[in-house]
C-alpha positions as CSV (number, residue, x, y, z in Angstrom):
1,X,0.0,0.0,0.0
2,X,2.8,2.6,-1.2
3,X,-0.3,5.3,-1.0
4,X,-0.7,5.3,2.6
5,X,3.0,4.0,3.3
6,X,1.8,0.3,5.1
7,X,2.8,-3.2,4.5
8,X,0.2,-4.8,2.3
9,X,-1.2,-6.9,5.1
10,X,-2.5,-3.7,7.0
11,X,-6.5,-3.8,7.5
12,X,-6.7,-1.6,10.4
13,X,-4.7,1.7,12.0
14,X,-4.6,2.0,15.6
15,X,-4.3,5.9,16.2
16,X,-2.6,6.9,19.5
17,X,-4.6,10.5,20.1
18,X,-2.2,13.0,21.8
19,X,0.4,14.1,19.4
20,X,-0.8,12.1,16.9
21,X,-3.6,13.3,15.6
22,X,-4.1,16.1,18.1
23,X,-1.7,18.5,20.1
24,X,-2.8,17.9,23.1
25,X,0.0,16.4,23.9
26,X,1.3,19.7,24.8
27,X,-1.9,21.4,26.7
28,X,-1.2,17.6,29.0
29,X,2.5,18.7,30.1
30,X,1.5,22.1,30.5
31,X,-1.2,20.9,32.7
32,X,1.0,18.2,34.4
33,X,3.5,20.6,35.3
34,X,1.5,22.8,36.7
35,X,-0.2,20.7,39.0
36,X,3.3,19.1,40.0
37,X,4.9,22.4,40.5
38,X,2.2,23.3,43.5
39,X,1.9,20.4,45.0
40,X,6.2,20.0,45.5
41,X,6.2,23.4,45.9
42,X,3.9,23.0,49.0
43,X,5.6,20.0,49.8
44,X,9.2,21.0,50.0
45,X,9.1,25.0,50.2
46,X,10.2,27.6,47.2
47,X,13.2,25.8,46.9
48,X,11.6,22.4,45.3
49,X,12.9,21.1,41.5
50,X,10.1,21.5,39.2
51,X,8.4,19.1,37.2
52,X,10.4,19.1,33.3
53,X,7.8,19.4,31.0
54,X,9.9,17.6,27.9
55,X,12.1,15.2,30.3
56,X,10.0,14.4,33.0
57,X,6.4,14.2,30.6
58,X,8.6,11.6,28.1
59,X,10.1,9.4,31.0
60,X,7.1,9.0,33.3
61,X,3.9,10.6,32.2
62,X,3.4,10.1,28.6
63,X,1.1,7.9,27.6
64,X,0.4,6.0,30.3
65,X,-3.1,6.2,32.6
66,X,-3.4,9.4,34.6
67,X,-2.9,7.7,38.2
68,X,0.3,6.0,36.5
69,X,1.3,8.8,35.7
70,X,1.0,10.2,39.1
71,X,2.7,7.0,40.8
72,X,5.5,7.4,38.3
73,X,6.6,10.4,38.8
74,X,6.2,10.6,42.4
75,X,8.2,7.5,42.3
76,X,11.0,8.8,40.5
77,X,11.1,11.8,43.6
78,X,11.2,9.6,46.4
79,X,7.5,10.6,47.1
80,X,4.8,8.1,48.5
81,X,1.2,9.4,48.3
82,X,-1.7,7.8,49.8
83,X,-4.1,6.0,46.7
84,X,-7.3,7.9,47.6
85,X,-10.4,6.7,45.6
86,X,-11.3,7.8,41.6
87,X,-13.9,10.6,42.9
88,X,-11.3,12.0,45.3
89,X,-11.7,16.0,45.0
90,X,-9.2,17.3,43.1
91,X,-7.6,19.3,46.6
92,X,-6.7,15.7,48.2
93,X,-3.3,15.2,48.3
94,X,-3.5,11.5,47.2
95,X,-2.8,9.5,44.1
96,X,-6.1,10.2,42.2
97,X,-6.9,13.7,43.9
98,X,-3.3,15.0,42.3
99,X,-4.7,13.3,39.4
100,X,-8.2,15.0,39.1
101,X,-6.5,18.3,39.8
102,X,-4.1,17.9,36.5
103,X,-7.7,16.6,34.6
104,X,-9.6,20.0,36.1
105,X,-6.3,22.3,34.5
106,X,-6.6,20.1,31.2
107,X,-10.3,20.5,30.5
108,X,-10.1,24.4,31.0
109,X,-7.0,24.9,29.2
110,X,-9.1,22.9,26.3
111,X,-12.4,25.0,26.9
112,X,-9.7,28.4,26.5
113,X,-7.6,27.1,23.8
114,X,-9.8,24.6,21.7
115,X,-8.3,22.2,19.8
116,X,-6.9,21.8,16.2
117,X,-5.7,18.4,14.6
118,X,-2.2,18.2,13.1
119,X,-3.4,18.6,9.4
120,X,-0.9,15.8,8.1
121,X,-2.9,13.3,10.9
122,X,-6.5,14.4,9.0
123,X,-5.6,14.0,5.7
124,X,-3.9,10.8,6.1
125,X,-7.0,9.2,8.2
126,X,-9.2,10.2,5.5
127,X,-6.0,8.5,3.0
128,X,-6.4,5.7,5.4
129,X,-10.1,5.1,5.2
130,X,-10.7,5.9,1.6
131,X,-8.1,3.2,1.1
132,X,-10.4,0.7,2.9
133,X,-8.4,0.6,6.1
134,X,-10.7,0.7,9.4
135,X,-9.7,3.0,12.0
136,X,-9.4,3.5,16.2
137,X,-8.4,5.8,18.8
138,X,-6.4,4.1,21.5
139,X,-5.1,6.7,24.0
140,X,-5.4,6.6,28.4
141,X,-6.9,9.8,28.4
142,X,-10.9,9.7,30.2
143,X,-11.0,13.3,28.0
144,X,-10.6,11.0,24.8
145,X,-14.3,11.6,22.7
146,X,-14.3,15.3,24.1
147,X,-11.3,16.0,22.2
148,X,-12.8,14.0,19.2
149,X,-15.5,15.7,18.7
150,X,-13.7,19.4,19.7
151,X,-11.3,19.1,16.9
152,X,-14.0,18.0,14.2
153,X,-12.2,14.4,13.8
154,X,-15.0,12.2,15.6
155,X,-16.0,10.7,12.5
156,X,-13.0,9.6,10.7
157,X,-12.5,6.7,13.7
158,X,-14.6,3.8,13.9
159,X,-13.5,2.2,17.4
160,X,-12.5,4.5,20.6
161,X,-10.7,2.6,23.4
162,X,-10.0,5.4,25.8
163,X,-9.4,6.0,29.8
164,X,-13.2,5.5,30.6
165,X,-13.2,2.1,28.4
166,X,-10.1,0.7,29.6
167,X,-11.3,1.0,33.1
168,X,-15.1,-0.2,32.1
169,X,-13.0,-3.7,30.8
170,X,-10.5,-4.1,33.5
171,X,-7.5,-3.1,30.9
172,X,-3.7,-3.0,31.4
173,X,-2.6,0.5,30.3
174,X,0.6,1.3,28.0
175,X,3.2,0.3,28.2
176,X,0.9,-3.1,28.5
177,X,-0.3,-3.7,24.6
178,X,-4.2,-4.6,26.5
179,X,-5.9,-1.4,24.5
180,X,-4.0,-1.7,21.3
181,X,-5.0,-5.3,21.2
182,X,-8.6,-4.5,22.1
183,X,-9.0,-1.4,19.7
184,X,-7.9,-4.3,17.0
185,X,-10.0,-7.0,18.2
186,X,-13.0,-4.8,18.5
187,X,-12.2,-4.0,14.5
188,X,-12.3,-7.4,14.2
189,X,-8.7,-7.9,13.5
190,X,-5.7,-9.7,14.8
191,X,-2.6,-7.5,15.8
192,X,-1.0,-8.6,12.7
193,X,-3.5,-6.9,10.4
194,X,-3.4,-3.8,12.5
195,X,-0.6,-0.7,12.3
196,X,-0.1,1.6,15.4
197,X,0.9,5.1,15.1
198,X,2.5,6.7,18.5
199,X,4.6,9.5,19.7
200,X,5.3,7.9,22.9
201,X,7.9,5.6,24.5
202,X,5.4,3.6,26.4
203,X,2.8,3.5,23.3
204,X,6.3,2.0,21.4
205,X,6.6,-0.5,24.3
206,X,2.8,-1.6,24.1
207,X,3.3,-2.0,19.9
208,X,5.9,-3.9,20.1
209,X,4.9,-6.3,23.2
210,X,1.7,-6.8,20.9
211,X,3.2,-8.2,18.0
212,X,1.6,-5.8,15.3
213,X,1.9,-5.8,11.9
214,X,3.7,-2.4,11.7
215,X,4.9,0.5,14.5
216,X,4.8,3.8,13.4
217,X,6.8,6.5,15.5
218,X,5.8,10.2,15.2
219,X,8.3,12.3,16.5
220,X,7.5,15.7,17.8
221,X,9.9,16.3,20.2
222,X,13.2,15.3,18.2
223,X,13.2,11.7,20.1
224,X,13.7,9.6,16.6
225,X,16.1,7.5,17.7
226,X,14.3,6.8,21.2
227,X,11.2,5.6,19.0
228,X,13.7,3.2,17.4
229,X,15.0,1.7,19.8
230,X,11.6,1.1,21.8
231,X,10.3,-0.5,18.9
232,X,9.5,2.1,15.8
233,X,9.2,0.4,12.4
234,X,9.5,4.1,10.6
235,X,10.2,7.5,12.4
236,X,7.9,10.1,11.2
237,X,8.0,14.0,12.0
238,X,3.7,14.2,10.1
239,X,1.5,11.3,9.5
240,X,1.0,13.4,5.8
241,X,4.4,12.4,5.4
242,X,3.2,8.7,4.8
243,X,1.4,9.5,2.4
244,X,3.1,8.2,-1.1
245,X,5.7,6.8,0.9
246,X,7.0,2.7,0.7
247,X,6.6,0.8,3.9
């Protein structure tokens, strides 16, 4: 399929949804940071180190689900927090209240900002589906048909398997390929019919410990050679630049 830049044997894409068709990825580690920055800050006093927007977002919030996230990063600062419960309000300090704080800052920085699709991600799902290809958003974010239907995009996918239906069906999130493999089985495909498109290291991980037909790395933070080595087929800077292209 030298159109769409896929190994013949594709029948489905698996679309990861922030930074791949969306950049949302960037309105996530604006929010992250800001709800890490006041919580260490009143942890540890005006001299805490602040959450890294590009390092720390790539290493241990990217991708995965939003209380992994949470864990992760914590983790990586020597912090314990108490788990809490999914409805905690967003001023607990525990695992999911830090969590719904970072998802209150999200949705109103959406709300303010909107959202626009990478143009490359639209015109190659439509190359996609005019090419007979069946489509799905995989991606950990409960936010995930909001943003859909906000940037105009609902209609080009056929399956969503998002925060809300990974929790609904008891599913492993990324790194783990559990949602990749469901998004593909609800298609009515096997992993080896189905390509995944991510910009994450963790979406890479989940590809590859799936055993899909093809991994597609977009890059938009200059981390090509990290996509590679997690398990990238091809590197891509645009999905548009697939199009034409020879798997």
């Amino acid at each position: 399929m030298t159109e769409i830049g896929l190994p013949s044997g594709i029948r489905a894409c698996l679309f990861d949804l922030d930074g791949v068709l969306t950049p949302t990825a960037l309105v996530h580690a604006a929010a992250w940071k800001e709800t890490f920055d006041a919580f260490l800050r009143h942890l540890e006093g005006p001299e805490f180190q602040p959450f890294d927007a590009t390092t720390d977002y790539d290493e241990y919030v990217d991708g995965r689900p939003r209380a992994d996230g949470v864990r992760t990063f914590l983790a990586s600062r020597g912090i314990e927090l108490p788990e809490g419960g999914e409805d905690d309000p967003p001023d607990h300090d525990t695992v999911h209240g830090l969590g719904n704080r970072k998802n209150v800052i999200v949705l109103d920085k959406i709300r303010q900002e909107g959202v626009d699709p990478y143009p490359g991600s639209v015109r190659y799902a439509k190359a996609v589906r005019a090419a007979g290809l069946r489509t799905a958003v995989v991606s950990s974010s409960a936010n995930c048909r909001d943003v859909l239907v906000a940037a105009g995009i609902e209609q080009l996918i056929d399956v969503r398997i998002d925060g809300i239906v990974a929790r609904e069906r008891g599913l492993r999130g990324k790194p783990k390929p559990d949602t990749y493999l469901e998004a593909a089985s609800d298609l009515g495909f096997g992993p080896g019919e189905a390509a995944v498109f991510e910009d994450a290291l963790v979406g890479m991980d989940a590809g590859r410990a799936g055993r899909f037909g093809y991994v597609v790395g977009v890059d938009r933070a200059g981390q090509a050679e990290e996509l590679r080595r997690h398990g990238a087929d091809t590197v891509v800077e645009d999905l548009g630049d697939l199009l034409g292209a020879t798997a």
